[in-house]
C-alpha positions as CSV (number, residue, x, y, z in Angstrom):
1,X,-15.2,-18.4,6.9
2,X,-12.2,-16.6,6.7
3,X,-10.7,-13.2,5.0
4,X,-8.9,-14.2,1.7
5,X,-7.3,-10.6,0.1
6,X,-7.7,-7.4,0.0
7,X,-8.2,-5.7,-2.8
8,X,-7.2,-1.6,-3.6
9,X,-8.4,-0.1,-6.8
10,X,-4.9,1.3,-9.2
11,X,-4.5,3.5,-11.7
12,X,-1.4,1.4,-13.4
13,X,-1.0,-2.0,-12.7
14,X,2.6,-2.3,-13.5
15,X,3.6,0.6,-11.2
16,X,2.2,-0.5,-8.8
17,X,3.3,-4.2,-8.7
18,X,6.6,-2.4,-8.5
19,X,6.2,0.2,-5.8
20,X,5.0,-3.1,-3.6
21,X,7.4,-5.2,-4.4
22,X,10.4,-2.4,-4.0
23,X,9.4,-0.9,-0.8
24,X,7.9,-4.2,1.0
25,X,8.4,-7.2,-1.3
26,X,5.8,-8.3,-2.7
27,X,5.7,-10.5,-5.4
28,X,3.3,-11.6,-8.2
29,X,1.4,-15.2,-7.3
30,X,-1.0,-14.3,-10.3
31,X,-1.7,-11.5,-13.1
32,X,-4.6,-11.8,-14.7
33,X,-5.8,-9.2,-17.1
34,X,-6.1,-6.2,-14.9
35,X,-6.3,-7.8,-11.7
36,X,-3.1,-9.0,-9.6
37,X,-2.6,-11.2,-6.8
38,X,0.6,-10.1,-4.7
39,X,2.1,-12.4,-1.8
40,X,1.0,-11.5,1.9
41,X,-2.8,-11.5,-0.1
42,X,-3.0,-8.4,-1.5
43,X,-4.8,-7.5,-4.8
44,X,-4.6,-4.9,-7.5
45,X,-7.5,-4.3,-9.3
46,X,-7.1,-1.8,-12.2
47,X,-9.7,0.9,-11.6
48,X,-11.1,0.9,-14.7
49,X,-12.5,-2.6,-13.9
50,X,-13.0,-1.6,-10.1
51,X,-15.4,1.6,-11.6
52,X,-17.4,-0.4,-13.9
53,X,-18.2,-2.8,-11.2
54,X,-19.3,-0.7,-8.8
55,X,-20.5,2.3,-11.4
56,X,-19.0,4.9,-8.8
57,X,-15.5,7.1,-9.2
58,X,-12.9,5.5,-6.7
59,X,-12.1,7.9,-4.3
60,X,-8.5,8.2,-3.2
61,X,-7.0,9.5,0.2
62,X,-10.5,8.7,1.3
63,X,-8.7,7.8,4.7
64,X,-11.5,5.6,5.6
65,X,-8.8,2.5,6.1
66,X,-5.3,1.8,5.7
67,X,-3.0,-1.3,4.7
68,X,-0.6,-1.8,8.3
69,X,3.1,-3.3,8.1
70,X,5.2,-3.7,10.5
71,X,8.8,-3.6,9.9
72,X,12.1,-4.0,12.2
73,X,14.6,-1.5,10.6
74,X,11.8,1.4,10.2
75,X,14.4,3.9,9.8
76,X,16.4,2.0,6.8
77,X,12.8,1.5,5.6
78,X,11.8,5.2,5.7
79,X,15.5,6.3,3.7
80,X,14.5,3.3,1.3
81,X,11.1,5.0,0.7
82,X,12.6,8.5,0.5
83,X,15.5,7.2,-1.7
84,X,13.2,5.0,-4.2
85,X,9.8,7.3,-4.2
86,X,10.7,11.0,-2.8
87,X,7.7,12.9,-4.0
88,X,5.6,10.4,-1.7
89,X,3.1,12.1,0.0
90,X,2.8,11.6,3.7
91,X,0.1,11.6,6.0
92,X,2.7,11.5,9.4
93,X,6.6,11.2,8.9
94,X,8.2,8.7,10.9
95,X,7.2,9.7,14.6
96,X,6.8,7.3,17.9
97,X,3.9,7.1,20.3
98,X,4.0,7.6,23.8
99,X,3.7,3.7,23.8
100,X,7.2,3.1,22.1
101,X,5.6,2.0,18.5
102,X,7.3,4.8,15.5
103,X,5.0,5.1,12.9
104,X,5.0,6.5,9.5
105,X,1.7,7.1,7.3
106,X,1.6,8.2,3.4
107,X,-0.6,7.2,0.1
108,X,1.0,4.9,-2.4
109,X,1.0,5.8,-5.9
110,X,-3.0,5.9,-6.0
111,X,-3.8,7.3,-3.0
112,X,-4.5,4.1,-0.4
113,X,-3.0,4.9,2.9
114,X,0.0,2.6,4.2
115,X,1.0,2.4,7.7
116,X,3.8,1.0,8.8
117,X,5.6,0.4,12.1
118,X,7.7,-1.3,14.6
119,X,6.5,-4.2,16.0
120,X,4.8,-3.9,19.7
């Protein structure tokens, strides 16, 4: 067996195909009817659909996991997230551990928490 995607529940598809492709580039590999499969295996499911199957609210900045990418150039990607999406909200602004790794944590558009940082 072997993990396949992960999914995260959206408010609006279309915004959010583009705030993944724009800050990490993502692309579409298939969009069908409310629920998107992006490159790198991650899915958009359009809450709607996400509520009616589990017939509970989606909870966002529920901080119970987090979607991690790592990136090179973390401080052109954090003036590329400020530049594109500046009313982000952040969890940590970019910071570095005592191991080396600089970090930065915020919700996208919906409230799942993104991590990214330099690779260790």
């Amino acid at each position: 067996m072997r993990l396949k995607n992960i999914l995260i529940a959206v408010k609006d598809i279309e915004k959010s195909k583009q705030f993944y492709h724009d800050l990490f580039g993502l692309n579409v590999v298939l969009d069908n009817d409310g629920n998107v499969i992006l490159t790198e295996g991650l899915v958009l499911q359009d809450e709607t659909i996400w509520k009616k199957f589990l017939g509970k609210d989606v909870v966002s900045e529920n901080n119970s996991c987090e979607l991690y990418f790592e990136e090179k150039n973390i401080e052109e990607f954090v003036e590329k997230l400020e530049r594109l999406y500046p009313s982000i909200q952040y969890v940590n602004r970019l910071m570095e551990h005592s191991w080396g790794q600089k970090v930065i944590r915020f919700y996208d558009l919906d409230g799942n928490l993104i991590e990214v940082g330099t690779p260790i």
